[in-house]
C-alpha positions in Angstrom: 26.2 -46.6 -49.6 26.2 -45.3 -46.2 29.0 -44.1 -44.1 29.8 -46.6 -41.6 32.2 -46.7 -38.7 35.7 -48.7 -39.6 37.3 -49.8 -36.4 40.4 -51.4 -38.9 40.8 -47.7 -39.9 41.7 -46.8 -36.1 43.8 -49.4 -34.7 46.2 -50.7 -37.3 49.2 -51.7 -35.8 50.6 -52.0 -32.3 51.7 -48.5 -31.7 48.2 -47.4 -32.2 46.8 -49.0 -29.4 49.4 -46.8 -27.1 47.9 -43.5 -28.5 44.9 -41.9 -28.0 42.2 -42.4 -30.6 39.6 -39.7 -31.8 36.6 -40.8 -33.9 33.7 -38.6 -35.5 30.2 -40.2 -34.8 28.5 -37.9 -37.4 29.0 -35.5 -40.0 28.5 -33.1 -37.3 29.4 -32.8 -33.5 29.4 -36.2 -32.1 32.6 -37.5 -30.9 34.5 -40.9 -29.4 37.5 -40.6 -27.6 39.3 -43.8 -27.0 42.6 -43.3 -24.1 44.7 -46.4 -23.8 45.1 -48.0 -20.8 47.6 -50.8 -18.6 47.0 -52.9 -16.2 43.5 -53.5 -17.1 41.5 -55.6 -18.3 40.3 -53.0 -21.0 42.7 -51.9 -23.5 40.7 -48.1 -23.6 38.7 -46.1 -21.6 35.7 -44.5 -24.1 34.6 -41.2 -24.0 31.4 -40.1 -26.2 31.0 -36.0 -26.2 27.7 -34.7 -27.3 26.2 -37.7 -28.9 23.3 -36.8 -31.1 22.6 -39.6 -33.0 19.1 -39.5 -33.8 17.6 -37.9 -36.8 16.6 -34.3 -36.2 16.4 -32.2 -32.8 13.7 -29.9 -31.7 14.6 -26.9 -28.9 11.6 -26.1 -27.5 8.9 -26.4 -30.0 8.9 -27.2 -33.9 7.6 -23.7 -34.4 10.8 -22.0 -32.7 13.8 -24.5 -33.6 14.1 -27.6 -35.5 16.8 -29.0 -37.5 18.1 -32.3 -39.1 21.0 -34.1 -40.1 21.4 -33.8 -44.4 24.0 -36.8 -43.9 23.0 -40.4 -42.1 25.8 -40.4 -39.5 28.4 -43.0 -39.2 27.0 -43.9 -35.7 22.8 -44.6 -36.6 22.5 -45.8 -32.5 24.7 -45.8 -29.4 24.4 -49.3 -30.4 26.8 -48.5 -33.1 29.5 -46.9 -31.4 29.3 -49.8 -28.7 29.9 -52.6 -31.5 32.9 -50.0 -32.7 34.5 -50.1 -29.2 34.2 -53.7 -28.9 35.9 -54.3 -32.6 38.9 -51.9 -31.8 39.6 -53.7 -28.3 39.5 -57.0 -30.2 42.1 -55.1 -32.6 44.1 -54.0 -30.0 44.4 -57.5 -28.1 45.3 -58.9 -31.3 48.3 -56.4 -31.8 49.4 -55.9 -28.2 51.6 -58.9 -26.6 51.0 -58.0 -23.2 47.6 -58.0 -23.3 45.3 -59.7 -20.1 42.5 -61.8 -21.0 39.7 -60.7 -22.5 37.1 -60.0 -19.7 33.8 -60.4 -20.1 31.7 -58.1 -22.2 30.8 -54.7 -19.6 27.1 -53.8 -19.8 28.6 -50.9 -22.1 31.9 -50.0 -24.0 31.3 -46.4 -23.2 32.6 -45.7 -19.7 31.8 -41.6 -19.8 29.8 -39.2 -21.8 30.6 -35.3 -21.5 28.5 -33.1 -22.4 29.1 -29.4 -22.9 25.4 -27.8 -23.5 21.9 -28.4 -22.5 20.6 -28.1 -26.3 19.1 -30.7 -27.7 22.1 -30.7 -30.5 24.3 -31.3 -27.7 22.7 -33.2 -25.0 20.1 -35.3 -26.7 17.4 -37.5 -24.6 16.7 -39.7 -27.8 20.5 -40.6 -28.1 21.2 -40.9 -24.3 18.7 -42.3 -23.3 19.8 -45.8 -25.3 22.4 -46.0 -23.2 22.4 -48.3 -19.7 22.0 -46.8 -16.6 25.4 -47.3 -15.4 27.1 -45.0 -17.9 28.6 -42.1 -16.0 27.5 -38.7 -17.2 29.7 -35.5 -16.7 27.7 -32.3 -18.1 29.4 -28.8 -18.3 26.6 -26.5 -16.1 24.2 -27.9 -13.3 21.6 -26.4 -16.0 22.6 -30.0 -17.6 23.1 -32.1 -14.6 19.5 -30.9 -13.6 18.2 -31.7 -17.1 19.3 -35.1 -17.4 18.6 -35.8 -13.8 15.0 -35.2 -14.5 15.1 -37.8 -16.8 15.3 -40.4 -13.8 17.6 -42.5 -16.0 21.2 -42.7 -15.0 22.7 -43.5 -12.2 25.9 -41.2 -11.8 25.4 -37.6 -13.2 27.9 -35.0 -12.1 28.8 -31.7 -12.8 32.3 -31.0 -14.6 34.6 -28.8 -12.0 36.4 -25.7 -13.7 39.6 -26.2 -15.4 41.6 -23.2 -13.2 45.3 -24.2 -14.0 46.0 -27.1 -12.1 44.2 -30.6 -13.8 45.0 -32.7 -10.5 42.1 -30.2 -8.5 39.5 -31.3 -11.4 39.8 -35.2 -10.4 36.2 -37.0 -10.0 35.8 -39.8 -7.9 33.8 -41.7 -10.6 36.7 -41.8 -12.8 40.0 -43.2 -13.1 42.6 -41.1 -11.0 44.7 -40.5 -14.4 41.6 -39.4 -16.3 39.2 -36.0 -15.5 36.7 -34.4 -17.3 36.9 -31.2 -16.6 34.8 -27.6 -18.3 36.2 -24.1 -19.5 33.7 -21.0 -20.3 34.0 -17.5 -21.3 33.1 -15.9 -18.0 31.1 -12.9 -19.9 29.2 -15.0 -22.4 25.4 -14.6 -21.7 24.5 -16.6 -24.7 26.2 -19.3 -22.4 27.2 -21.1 -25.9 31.0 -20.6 -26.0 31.7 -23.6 -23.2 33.8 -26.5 -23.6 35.1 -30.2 -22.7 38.7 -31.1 -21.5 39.6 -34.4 -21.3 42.6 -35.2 -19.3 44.6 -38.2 -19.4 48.1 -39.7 -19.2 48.9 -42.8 -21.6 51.1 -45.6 -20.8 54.7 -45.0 -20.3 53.9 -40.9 -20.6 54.1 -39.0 -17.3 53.5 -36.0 -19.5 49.5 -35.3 -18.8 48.0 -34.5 -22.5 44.3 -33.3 -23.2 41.7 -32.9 -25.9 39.7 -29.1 -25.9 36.3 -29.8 -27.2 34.8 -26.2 -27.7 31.7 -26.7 -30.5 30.4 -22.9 -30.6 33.7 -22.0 -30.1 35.7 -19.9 -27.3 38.0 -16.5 -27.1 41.6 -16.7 -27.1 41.9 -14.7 -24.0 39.6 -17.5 -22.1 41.6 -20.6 -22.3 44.7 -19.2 -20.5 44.0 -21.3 -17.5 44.7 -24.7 -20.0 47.8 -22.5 -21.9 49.8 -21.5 -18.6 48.6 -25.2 -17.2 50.8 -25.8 -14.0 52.0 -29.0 -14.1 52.0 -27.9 -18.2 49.2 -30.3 -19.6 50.2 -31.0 -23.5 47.1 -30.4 -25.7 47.3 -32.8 -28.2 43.8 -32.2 -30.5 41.4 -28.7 -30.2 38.0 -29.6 -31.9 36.8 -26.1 -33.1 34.7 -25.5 -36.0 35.1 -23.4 -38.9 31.7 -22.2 -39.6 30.6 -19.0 -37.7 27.1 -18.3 -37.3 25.5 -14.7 -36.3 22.1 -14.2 -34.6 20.1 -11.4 -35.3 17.3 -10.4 -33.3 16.1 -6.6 -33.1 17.1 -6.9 -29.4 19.6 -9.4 -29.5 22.4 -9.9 -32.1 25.6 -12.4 -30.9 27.3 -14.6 -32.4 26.6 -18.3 -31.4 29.7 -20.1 -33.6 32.5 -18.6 -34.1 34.1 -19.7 -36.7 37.7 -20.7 -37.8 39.6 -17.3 -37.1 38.7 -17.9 -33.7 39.6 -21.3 -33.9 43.2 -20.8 -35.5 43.9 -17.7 -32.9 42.9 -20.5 -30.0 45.0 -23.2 -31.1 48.1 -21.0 -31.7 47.6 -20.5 -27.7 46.8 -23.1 -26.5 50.0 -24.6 -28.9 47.8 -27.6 -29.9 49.2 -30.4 -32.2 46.1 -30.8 -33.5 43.2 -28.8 -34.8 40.1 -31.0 -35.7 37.0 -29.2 -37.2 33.7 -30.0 -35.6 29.5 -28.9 -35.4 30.3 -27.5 -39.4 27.4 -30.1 -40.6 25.1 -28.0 -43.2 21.9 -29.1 -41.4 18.3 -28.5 -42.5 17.1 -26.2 -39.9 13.3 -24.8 -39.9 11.6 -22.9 -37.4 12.0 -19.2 -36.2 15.5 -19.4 -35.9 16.0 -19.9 -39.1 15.2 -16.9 -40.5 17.5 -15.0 -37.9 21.0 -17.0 -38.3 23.4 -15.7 -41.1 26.1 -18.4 -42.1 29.4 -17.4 -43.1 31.6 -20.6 -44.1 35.0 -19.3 -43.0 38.1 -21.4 -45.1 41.0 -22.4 -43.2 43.1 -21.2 -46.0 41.6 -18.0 -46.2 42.0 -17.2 -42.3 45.5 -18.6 -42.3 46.5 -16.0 -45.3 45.1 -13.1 -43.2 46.2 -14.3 -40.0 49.7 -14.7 -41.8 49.9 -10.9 -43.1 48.9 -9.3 -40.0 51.6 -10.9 -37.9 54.2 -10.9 -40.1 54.4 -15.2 -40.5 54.6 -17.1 -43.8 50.9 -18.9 -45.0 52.6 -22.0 -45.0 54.0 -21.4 -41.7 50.3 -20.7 -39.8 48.6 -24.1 -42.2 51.8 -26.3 -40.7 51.1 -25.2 -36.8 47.6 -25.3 -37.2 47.7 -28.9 -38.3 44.2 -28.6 -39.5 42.3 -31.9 -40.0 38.5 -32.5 -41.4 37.8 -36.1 -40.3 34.5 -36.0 -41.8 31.5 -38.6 -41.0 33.1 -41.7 -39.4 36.3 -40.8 -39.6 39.3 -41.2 -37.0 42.7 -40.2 -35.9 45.0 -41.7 -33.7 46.7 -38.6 -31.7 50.5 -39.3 -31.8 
């Protein structure tokens, strides 16, 4: 049987519909992140990053790049993850006493998409493309707001303004005045891989602003200081950071383009995050060129947390119990308490 999305696994009681809620589209890098609202007459504002939905993705030709899903994702459409919003508003109405009227259905239940990369992988036509005009875009790199521009689609495409310490400078117009989108980069990465996606927000009845790091390929330590020394402090509530790192090797150019989970464990035990959430770990079916170039090593988190434990003098279970690791897997969510 297929993996579906369960919106009675995401919103089952009251408190859940106070909290932020964190759902994975695919088995690999597609993600919906649901903040709560007041006041409204929407009980979340929806956030999709990177949606690819569709089967398989080609970057530039076959011949050079091609790979595939080997797992039907949860999501099949943005279709899907539409119905999936609409179910958990009707969920959250149904728990929440204070809750307005329920408005007439918007021409979508996604209100923003971020993405962080021009690949195909990461910002896919096929997917996007299914979605109304209306939905506001907010890409990381006008290489991306250029891209999806050309498509001659969507109405609002913007570029994501630099997280430099201070998450009230990174407000968009197009967005809620307690939400931003906002990007972080390693300033000396010429793969221009190791990006990512904050989402900033502040829930009902919480004047403490919290965010979500989306980083797929990963970023150093050393380049999300900006987010760690936030002032006002911004609570990180969920990294998404994947575990698998993946090495190019050309015989001019060898870097590595994931970087795995001892990178990912070093970055949340800066950043201090409550949650670490593995993403982009999918074992595709990838043909083409490239193929015969990348070298997969499937880093465990139990493995890294051992080492990471020895060389700083902490106890294993001590490193597992900060890192608060969690695999949601295809179709899975979490509400971020």
């Amino acid at each position: 049987m297929a993996t579906q999305l369960r919106p009675e696994t995401a919103v089952r009681s009251e408190s859940d519909t106070r909290r932020p809620i964190i759902t994975h589209l695919t088995a690999d890098n597609a993600w919906l992140i649901q903040i709560p609202r007041s006041g409204g007459d929407r009980m979340f504002f929806n956030v999709v990053l990177d949606p690819w939905l569709t089967e398989n993705q080609v970057q530039f030709y076959g011949w050079f790049h091609d790979q595939a899903h080997t797992e039907m994702g949860a999501a099949k459409s943005t279709a899907d993850v539409e119905d999936f919003c609409s179910e958990t508003e009707r969920l959250a109405r149904k728990f929440r006493s204070d809750a307005l009227p329920e408005p007439a259905k918007p021409a979508s239940y996604i209100d923003a998409v971020g993405l962080s990369l021009m690949g195909t992988d990461h910002t896919d036509e096929g997917t996007l493309m299914q979605l109304p005009a209306s939905v506001l875009i907010v890409a990381h790199g006008n290489d991306t707001v250029k891209g999806v521009n050309g498509w001659k689609h969507f109405t609002s495409v913007v570029q994501a303004p630099m997280f430099a310490g201070d998450w009230t400078e990174t407000t968009l117009d197009v967005l809620p005045e307690d939400i931003t989108i906002s990007a972080i980069q390693s300033p000396y990465d010429y793969s221009k891989l190791h990006v990512g996606i904050v989402v900033t927000f502040k829930c009902p009845g919480n004047d403490q602003p919290e965010c979500v790091v989306y980083t797929p390929h990963g970023i150093r330590p050393t380049d999300v200081s900006a987010l760690a020394e936030a002032s006002p402090p911004v609570n990180v509530l969920a990294l998404l950071h994947g575990c698998l790192r993946v090495d190019v090797g050309w015989r001019f150019a060898n870097f590595t383009a994931n970087m795995g989970a001892r990178t990912g464990l070093e970055v949340t035990r800066v950043l201090q995050s409550k949650y670490w959430i593995q993403t982009h770990d999918e074992a595709k079916v990838e043909k083409g060129l490239t193929s015969w170039v990348l070298t997969h090593d499937w880093q465990q988190v139990d493995q890294v947390a051992e080492e990471y434990a020895k060389e700083n003098g902490e106890e294993k279970a001590e490193v597992l119990q900060k890192a608060n690791f969690h695999d949601l897997g295809n179709g899975g969510s979490l509400v971020l308490v």
